[in-house]
C-alpha positions as CSV (number, residue, x, y, z in Angstrom):
1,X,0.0,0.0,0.0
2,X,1.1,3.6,-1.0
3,X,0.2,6.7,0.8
4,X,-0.7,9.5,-1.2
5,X,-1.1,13.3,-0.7
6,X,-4.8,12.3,-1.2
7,X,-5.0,10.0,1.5
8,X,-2.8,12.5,3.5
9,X,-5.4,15.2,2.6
10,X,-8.6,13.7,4.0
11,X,-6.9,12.9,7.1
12,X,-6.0,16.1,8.0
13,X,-9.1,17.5,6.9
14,X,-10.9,15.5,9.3
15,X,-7.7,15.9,12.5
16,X,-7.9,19.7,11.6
17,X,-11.7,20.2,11.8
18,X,-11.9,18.0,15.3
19,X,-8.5,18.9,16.6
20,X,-8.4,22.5,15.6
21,X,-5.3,25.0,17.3
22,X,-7.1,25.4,20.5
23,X,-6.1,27.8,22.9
24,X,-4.4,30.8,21.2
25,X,-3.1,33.8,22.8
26,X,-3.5,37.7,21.7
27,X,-0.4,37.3,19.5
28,X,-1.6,34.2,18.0
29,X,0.7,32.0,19.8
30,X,-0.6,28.3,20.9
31,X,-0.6,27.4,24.7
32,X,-0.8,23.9,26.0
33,X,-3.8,23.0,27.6
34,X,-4.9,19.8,29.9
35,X,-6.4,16.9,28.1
36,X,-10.4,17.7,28.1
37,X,-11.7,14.1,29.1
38,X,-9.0,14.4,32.3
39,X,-8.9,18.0,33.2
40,X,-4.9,17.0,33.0
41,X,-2.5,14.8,32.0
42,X,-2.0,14.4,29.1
43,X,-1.3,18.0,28.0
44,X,-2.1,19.3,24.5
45,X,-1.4,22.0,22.5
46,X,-1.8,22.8,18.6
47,X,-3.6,19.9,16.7
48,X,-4.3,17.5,19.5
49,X,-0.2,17.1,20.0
50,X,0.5,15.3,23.5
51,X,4.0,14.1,24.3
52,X,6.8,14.3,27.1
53,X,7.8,17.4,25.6
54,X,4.2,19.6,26.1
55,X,3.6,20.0,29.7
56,X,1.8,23.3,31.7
57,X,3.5,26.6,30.0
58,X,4.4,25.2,26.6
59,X,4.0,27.8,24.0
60,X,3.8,26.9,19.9
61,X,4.2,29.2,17.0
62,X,1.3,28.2,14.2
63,X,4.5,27.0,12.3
64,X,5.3,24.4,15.2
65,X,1.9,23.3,15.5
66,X,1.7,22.7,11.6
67,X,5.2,20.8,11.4
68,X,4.2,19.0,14.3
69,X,1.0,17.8,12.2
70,X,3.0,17.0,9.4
71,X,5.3,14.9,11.2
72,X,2.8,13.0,13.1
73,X,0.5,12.5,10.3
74,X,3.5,10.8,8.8
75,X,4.3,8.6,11.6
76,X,0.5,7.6,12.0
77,X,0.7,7.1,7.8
78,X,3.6,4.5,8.7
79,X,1.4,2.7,11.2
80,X,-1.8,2.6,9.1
81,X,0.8,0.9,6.6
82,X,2.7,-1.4,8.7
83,X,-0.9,-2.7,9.9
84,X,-3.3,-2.8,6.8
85,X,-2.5,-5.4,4.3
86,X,-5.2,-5.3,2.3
87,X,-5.6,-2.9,-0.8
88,X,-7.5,0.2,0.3
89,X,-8.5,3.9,-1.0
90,X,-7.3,7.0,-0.4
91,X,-10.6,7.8,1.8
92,X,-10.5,4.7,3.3
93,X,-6.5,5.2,4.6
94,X,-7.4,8.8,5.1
95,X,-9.7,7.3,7.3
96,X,-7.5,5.3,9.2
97,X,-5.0,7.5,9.6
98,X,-6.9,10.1,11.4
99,X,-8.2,7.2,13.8
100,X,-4.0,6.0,14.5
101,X,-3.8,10.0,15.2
102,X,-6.2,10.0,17.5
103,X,-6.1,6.7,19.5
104,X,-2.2,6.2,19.1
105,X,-0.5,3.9,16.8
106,X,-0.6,0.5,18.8
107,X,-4.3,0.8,19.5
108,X,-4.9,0.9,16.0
109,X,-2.9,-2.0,14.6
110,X,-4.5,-3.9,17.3
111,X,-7.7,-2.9,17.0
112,X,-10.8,-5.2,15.8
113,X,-11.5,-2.8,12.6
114,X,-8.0,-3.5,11.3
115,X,-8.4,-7.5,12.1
116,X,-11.7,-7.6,10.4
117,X,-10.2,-4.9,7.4
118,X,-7.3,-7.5,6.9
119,X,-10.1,-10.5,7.3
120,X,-12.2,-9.3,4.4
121,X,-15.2,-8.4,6.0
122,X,-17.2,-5.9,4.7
123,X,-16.5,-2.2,3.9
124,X,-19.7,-1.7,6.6
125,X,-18.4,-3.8,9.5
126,X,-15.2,-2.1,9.3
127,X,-16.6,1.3,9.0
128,X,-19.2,0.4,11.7
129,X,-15.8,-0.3,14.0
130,X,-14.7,3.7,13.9
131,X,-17.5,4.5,16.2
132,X,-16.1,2.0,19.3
133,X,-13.9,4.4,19.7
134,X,-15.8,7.5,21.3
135,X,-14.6,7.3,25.1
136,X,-11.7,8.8,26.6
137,X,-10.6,8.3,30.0
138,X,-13.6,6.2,29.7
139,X,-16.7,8.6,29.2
140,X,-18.2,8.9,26.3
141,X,-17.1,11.9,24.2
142,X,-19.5,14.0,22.0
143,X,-17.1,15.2,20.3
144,X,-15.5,11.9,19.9
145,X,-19.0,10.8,18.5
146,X,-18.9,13.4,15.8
147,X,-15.0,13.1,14.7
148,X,-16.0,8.6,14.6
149,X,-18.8,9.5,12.5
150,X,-17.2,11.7,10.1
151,X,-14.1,9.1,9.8
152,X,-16.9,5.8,9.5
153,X,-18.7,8.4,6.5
154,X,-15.2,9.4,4.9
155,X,-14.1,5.5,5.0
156,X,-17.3,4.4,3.5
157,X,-17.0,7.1,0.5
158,X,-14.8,5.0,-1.2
């Protein structure tokens, strides 16, 4: 499987209209902020970025946040790769990759909708899988909801 700019396109579409650059100051600078679901750890900043390296008092330029993006879509494309070994679309990988974002790389490759994607099953049963994953720190996320069911609708326009 190949990973195209289109595929790279629809997923940050979709991790840009959920994830958005929350939190910026007068001068336009991003500040982390605590994890919604939590109130805390993990801390986040720009388009959903969490790592060891964002913590209370981190501060992003718009150009950080993007290349931070960039970089993690690309890492997440890897994964989607690495995990998927059956020929798939540009939506449906777009998909996926916006998923791996979200839910980290190792959830996804383990994940039921990539056993059942890799099984064969149908395009519905795989699709229908992207909206298991609407909890975090284990309540059910509205927004979650709506980022699932715009991932299960781009997956399925293939």
């Amino acid at each position: 499987m190949t990973i195209t700019p289109g595929a790279i396109a629809n997923a940050c579409a979709i991790i840009k209209q959920f994830e958005g650059c929350e939190k910026r100051m007068p001068d336009g600078r991003l500040r982390a902020y605590p994890d919604p679901a939590t109130g805390g750890a993990p801390w986040t900043i720009g388009f959903g970025s969490t790592g060891k390296d964002i913590s209370p008092g981190t501060i992003w330029t718009q150009a950080e946040a993007d290349a931070r993006l960039a970089q993690e879509v690309a890492e997440k494309a890897a994964a989607v790769v690495k995990a998927v070994t059956v020929p798939a679309t540009d939506a449906q990988i777009g998909a996926a990759i916006s998923l791996a974002y979200n839910i980290g790389a190792t959830n996804f490759a383990n994940s039921t909708l990539v056993r059942l994607w890799n099984s064969g099953a149908s395009k519905e049963s795989v699709a229908d899988q992207f909206l298991v994953w609407r909890k975090a720190a284990g309540k059910v996320m509205p927004g979650l909801e709506r980022r699932r069911a715009a991932e299960r609708a781009l997956f399925l326009s293939a």
